[in-house]
ZAMARGU-4260 file (C-alpha; in steps of 0.2 Angstrom, whole numbers, plus 5000, padded with zeros to 4 digits):
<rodrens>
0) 5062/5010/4923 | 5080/5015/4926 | 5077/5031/4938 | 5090/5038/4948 | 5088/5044/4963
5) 5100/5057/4977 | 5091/5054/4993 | 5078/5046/5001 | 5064/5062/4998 | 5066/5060/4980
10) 5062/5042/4980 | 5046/5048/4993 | 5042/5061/4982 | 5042/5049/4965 | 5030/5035/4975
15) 5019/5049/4979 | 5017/5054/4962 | 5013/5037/4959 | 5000/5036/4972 | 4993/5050/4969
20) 4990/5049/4951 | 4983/5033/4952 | 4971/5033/4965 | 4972/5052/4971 | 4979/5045/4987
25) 4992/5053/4996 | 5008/5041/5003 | 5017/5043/5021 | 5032/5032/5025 | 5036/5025/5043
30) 5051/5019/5044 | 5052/5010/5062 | 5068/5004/5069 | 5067/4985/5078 | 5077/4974/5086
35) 5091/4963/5076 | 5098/4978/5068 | 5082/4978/5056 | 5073/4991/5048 | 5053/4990/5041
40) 5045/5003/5030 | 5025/5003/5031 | 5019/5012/5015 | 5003/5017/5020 | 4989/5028/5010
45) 4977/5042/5015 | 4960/5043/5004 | 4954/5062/5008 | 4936/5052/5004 | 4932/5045/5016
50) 4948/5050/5029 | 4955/5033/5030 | 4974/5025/5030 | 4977/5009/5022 | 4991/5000/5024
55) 4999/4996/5006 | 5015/4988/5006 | 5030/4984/5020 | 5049/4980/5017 | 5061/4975/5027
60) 5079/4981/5028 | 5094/4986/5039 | 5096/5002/5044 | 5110/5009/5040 | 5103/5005/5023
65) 5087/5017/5022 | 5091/5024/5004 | 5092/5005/4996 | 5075/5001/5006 | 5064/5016/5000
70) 5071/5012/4980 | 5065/4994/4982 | 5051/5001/4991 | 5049/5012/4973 | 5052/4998/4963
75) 5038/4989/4972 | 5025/5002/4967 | 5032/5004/4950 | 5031/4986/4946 | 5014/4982/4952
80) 5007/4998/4944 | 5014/4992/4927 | 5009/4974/4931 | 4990/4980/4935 | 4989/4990/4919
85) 4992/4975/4908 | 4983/4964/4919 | 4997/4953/4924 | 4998/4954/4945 | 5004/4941/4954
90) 4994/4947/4967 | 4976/4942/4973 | 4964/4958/4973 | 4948/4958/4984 | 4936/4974/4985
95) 4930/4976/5004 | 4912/4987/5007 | 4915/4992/5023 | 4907/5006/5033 | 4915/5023/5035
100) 4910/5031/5052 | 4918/5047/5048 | 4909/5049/5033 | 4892/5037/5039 | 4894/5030/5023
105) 4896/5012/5012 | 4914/5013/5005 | 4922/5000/4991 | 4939/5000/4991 | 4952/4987/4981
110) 4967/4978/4990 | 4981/4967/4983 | 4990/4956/4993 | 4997/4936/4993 | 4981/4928/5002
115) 4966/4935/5009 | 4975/4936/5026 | 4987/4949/5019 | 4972/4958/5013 | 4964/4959/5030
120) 4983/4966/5039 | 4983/4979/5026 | 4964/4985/5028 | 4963/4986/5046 | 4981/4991/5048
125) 4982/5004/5063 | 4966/5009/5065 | 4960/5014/5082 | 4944/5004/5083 | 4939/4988/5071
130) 4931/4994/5054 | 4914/4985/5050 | 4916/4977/5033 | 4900/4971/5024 | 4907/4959/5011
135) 4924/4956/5004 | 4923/4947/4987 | 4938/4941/4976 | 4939/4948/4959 | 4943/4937/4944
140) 4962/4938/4940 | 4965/4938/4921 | 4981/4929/4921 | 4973/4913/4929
</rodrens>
């Protein structure tokens, strides 16, 4: 993996692709400015599905340093893309069924993270009321 990139919408545009030809998801980037001269990207996913955001991965960074944070940000997606294929993530991955009340339906969807806490802060990342979750189970990880 040795792409080269411009600018900062060709590195969006590339972890789109990636997104969406994975999990026909589409990717939106907030990039949010705090305190300590430090910048976090949230990489968060929209399933047209069942019309939910997930929150997938966050970095953090210095401002003045936005190009270098989305290529890392790149990086990540690559990596664990790859790393899932062969069935070698250093992540945990537990599928949530969870209740869609846009759709009144049972949804199953997959998140990786470090621990089941992570899971949880990227499944209920900014939504506007709590989601109802039904069972989360951990999936067997092959390289344990």
């Amino acid at each position: 993996m040795n792409k080269q990139f411009g600018n900062i919408y060709e590195v969006e545009y590339s972890i789109q692709e990636l997104i969406k030809n994975d999990s026909n998801c589409s990717a939106h980037f907030e990039y949010e400015e705090l305190s300590f001269k430090r910048l976090k990207l949230n990489l968060v996913t929209y399933n047209p599905k069942h019309k939910t955001h997930f929150l997938l991965f966050s970095l953090m960074g210095e401002p003045d340093k936005k190009l270098e944070l989305i290529k890392e940000m790149y990086i990540h997606v690559y990596t664990l893309k790859v790393a899932l294929a062969k069935g070698d993530s250093p992540y945990v991955c537990y599928t949530i069924e969870w209740y869609c009340d846009k759709t009144n339906k049972r949804v199953k969807s997959s998140f990786y993270g470090e621990n089941i806490e992570q899971v949880l802060l990227k499944f209920n990342y900014n939504h506007d009321k709590p989601l109802t979750i039904y069972s989360m189970q951990l999936n067997p990880q092959p390289n344990i």
